[in-house]
C-alpha atoms as one frame of an Amber mdcrd trajectory, in Angstrom:
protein
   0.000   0.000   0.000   1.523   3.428  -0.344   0.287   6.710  -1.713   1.787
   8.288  -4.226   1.687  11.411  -5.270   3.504  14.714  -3.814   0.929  15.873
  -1.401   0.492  19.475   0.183   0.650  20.688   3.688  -2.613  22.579   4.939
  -2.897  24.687   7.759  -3.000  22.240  11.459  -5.131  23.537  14.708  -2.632
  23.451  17.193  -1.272  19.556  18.178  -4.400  17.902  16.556  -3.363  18.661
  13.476  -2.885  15.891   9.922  -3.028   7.514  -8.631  -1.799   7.542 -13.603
  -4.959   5.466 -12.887  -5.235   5.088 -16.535  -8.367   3.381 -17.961  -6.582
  -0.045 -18.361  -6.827  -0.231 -21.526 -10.968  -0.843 -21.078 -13.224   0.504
 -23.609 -15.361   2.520 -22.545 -18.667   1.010 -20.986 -21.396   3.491 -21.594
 -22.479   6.859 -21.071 -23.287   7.994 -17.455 -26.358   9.406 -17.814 -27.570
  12.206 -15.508 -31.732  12.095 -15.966 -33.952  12.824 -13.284 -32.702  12.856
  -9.455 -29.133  12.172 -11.048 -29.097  15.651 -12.984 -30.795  17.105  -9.765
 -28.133  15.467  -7.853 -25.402  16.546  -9.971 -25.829  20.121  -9.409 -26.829
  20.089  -5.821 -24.194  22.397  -3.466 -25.746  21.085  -0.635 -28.005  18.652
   0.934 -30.601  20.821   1.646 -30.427  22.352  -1.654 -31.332  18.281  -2.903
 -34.351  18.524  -0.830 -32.797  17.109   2.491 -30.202  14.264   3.691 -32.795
  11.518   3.758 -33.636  12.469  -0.031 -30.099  12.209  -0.867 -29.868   8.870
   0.692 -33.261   7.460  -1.134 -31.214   8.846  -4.566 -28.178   7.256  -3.859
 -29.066   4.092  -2.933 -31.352   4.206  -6.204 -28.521   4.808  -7.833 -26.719
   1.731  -6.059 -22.971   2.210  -5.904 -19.903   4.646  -5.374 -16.900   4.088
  -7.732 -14.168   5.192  -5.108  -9.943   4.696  -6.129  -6.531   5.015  -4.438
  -8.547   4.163  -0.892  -6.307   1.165   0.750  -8.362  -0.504   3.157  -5.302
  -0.458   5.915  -4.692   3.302   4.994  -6.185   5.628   7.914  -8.881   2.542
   8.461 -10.694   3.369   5.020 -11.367  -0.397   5.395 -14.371   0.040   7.986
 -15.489   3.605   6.723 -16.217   1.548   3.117 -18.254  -1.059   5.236 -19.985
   1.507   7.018 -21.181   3.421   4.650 -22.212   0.306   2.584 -24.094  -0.791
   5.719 -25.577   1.974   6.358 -27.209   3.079   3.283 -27.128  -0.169   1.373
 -25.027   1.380  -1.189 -21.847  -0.998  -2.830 -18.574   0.824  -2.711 -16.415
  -0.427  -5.591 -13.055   0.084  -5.386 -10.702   0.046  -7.759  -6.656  -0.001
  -7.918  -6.516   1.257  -3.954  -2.641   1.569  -4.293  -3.206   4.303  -7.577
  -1.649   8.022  -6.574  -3.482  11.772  -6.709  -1.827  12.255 -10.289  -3.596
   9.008 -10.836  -6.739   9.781  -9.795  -6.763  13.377 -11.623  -6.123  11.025
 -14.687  -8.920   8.858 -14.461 -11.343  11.906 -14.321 -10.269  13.121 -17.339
  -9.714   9.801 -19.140 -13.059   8.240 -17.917 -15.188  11.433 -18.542 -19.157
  10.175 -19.211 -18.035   6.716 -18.646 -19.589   4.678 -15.533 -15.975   3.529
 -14.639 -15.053   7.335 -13.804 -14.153   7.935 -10.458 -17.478   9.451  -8.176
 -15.094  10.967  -5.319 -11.518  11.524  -5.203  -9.094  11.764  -2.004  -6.116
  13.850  -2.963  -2.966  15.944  -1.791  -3.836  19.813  -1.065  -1.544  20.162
  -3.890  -4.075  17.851  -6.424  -7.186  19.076  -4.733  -6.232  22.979  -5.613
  -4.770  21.959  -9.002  -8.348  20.292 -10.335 -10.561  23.153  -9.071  -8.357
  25.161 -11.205  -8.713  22.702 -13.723 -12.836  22.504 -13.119 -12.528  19.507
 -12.648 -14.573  19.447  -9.221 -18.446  20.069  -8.450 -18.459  22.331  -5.232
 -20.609  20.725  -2.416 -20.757  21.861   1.246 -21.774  19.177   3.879 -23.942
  19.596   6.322 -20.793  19.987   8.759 -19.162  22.730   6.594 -19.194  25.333
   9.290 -17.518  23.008  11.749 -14.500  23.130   9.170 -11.818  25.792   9.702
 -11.702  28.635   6.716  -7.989  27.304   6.070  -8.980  23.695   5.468 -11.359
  24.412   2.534 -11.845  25.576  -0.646 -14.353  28.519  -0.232 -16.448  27.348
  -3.285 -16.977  24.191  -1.612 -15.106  22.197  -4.407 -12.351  20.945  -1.913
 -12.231  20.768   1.546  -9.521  18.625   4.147 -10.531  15.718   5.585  -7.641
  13.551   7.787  -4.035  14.290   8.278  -1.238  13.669  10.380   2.535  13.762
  11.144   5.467  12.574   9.800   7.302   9.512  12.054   9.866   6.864  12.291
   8.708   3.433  12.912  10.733   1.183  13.993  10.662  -2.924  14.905  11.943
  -3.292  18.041  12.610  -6.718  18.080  15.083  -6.389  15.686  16.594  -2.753
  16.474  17.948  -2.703  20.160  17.801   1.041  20.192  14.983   2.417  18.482
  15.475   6.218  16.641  13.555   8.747  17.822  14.720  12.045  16.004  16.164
  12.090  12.500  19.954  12.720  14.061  19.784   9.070  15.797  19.056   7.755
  11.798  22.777   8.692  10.982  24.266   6.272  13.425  26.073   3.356  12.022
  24.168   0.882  14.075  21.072   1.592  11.486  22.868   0.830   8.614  20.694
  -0.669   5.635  18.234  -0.353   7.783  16.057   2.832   7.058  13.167   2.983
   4.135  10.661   5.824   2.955   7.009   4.746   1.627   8.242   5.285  -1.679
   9.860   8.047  -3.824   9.582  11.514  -2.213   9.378  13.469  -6.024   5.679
  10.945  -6.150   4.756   9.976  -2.859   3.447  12.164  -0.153   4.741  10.637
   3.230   8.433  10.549   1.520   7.618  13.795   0.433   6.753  14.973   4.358
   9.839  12.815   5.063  12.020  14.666   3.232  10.458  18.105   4.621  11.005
  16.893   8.182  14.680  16.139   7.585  14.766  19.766   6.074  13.179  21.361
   9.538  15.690  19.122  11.012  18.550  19.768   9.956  18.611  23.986   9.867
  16.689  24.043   6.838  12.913  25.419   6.262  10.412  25.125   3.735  11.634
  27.619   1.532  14.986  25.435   1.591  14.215  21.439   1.223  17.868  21.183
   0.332  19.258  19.986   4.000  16.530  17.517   3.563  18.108  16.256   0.631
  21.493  15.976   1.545  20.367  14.503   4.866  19.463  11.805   3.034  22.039
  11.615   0.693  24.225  11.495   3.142  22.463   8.803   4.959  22.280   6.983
   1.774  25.870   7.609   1.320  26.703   5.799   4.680  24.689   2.682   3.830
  21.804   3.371   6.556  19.390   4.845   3.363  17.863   1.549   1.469  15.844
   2.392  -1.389  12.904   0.163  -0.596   9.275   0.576  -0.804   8.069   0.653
   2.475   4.497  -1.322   3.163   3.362  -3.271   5.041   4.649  -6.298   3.454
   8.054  -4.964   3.921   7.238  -4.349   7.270   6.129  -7.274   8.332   8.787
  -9.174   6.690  11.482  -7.248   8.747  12.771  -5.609   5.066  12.609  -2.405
   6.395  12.750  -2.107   9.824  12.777   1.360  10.331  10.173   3.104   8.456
   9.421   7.269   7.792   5.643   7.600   7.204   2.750   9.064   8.513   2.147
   8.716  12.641  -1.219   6.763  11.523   0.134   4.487   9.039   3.053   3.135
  11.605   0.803   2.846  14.580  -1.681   0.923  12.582   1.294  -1.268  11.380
   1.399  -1.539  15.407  -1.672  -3.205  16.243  -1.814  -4.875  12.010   1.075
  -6.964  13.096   1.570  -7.500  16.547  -0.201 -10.935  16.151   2.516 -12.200
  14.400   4.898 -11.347  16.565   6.238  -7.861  14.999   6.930  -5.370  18.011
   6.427  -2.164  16.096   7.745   1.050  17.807   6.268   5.005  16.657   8.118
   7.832  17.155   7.047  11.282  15.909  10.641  13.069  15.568  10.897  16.263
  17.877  13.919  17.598  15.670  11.560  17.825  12.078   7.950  17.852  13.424
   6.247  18.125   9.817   1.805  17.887   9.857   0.235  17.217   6.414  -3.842
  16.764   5.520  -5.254  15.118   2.569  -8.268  16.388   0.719 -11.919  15.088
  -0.667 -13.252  16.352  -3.711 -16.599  15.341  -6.059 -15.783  14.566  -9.363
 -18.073  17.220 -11.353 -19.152  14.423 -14.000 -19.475  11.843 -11.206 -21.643
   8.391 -12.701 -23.368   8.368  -9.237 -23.740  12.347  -7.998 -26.210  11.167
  -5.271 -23.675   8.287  -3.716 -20.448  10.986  -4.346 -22.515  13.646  -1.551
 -23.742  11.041   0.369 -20.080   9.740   1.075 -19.028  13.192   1.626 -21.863
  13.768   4.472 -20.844  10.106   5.767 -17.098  11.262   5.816 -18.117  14.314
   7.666 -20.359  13.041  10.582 -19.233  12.371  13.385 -19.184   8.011  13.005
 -17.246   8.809   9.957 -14.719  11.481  11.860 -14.052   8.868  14.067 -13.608
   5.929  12.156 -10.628   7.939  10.732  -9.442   8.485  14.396 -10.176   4.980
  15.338  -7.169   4.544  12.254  -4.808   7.069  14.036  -5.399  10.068  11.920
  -6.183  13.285  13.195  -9.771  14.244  11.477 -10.432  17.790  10.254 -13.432
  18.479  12.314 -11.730  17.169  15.515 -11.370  20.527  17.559 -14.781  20.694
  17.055 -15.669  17.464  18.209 -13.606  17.672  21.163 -15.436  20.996  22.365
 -18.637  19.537  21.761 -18.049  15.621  23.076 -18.357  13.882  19.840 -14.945
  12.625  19.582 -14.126   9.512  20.866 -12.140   9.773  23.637 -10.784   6.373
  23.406  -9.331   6.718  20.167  -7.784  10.215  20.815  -6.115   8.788  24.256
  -4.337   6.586  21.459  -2.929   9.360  18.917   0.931   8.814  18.439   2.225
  11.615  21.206   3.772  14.830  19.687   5.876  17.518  21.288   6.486  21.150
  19.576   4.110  22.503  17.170   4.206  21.669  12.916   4.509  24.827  10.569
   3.818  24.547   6.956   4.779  25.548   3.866   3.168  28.300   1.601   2.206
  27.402  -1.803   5.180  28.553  -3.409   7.660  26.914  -1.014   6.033  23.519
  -1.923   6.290  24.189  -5.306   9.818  25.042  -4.982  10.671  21.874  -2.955
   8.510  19.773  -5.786  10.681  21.451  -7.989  14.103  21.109  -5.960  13.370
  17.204  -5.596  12.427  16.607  -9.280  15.823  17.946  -9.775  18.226  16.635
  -6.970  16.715  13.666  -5.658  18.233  10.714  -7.681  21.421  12.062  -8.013
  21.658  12.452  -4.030  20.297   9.077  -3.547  22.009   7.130  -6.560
């Protein structure tokens, strides 16, 4: 499982924060016709505006299914929000190529344009999620829970708003590291030597991308200067502790990359995924690079099932479906808000990764600088 595509930073409250799918060579399978409660549906900015949640749900579920991709079940427990929502509404969620990126999911919209096959909702990097509203690409909704989102986690036309996020960290398997890292300076020393992985390529996947960042902050750089990030891992590439493997949780449970950078969520599930079988997985969240990042949700604007694309939006944005994310260690969007009104599941927040110092993020020039800056400098640093 990874994600793949350079994701954007968004602004975090405080401590509680943060694929090319092409068409497979399918023909297309039909026009996805809009007539009735689907054209209704398709230009509905709100749920009221459709004539009320309960009307939404009696389209959708006429409508029958949600054509979701790039949602891995074990990422940020997407696994039991699908089976929620299908239970719930009696609605089938079919997923398709869960391990696709943002770039690939922008690519299916426009490759699978009026065909049933084209993605209904899309979960994407700040940096995708402003890119196809520029691109009209999106059809601006507001859930009922819009207000309970922060101005600087949403698009103000509605056509993108932040959903989950959280914080770069170093996992690590403790029954086969004696001394597990907890700040990017421990990764230098020799005992880690072939020993440390990213979840993928930082110039296409987000967490390496947030890895690389949190070296930066690290190691006196900032986000205007993702260069100390680079040669920090050059140079830990340099002294053998770098391995240029995938991390997942294959690798992870296999022992082929002990010591893992990724997202706070992803390594503590990797926690409980594997502790069955023996795997004694350690999560750190660096206090020398602390780096927060969100991802977004966004309607495709020629969705094949409008009705089921708001309907998982509201279900995303209630409060069961803000804390199924937090039940998967990421920090939900509406959160704050669900902490000062007792919605939030106390159980779940008790088990957050722990976090000292407070994240700061880059503006959108500075991550298209670093984009640029890695494009450029990463495989020479790391070759």
């Amino acid at each position: 499982m990874h994600r793949t595509p350079v994701r954007g930073a968004a602004v975090l409250l405080g401590a509680v924060l943060l694929t090319t799918v092409t068409a497979c060579g399918a023909a297309p399978e039909g026009e996805a016709g809009t007539k009735g409660d689907g054209a209704k549906a398709a230009t509905a900015t709100s749920a009221e505006g459709f004539g009320g949640l309960d009307a939404l749900a009696a389209a959708a579920k006429k409508e029958g299914a949600l054509h979701v991709i790039a949602l891995p079940p074990d990422w940020a427990n997407y696994g039991e929000l699908i089976e929620a929502f299908e239970r719930k509404y009696g609605i089938k969620v079919e997923s398709e190529n869960p391990d696709a990126s943002s770039a690939d999911e922008i690519a299916a919209v426009k490759s699978r344009k009026g065909q049933k096959r084209a993605p209904d909702v899309l979960d994407l990097g700040i940096a995708f999620a402003r890119s196809g509203a520029d691109e009209g690409l999106f059809a601006p909704y507001k859930v009922q829970a819009w207000d309970k989102i922060p101005a600087g986690q949403k698009d103000e036309a509605g056509r993108w708003y932040n959903d989950y996020g959280g914080y770069v960290s170093i996992g690590c398997d403790a029954k086969r590291i004696p001394n597990c890292p907890t700040t990017f300076a421990d990764l230098l020393k020799p005992e880690y030597k072939g020993k440390v992985a990213l979840n993928g390529n930082p110039t296409k996947s987000g967490s390496a991308f947030g890895g690389v960042y949190a070296a930066a902050l690290a190691n006196q750089g900032s986000f205007a200067d993702i260069q100390p990030g680079i040669d920090f891992f050059g140079e830990l590439k340099k002294s053998g502790n770098y391995i240029p493997v995938e991390s997942t949780p294959a690798t992870v449970e296999k022992g082929e990359t002990p010591i893992s950078i990724d997202w706070d969520y992803l390594n503590a599930g990797y926690a409980d995924q594997f502790r069955s079988k023996g795997v004694d997985w350690k999560v750190a969240v660096p206090t020398d690079g602390v780096y927060a990042q969100y991802y977004s949700q966004a309607i495709n604007k020629d969705a094949p099932h409008p009705a089921a694309a708001r309907l998982w939006m509201e279900f995303l944005y209630s409060a069961e479906g803000q804390n199924l994310w937090l039940k998967g260690y990421a920090r939900p969007v509406l959160l704050p808000a669900m902490t000062a009104d007792g919605t939030a599941d106390k159980t779940f927040v008790a088990k957050l990764p722990k976090v000292e110092g407070t994240p700061s993020f880059p503006a959108s020039g500075e991550l298209d600088k670093a984009k640029a800056a890695l494009a450029e400098k990463w495989d020479k640093a790391v070759s």
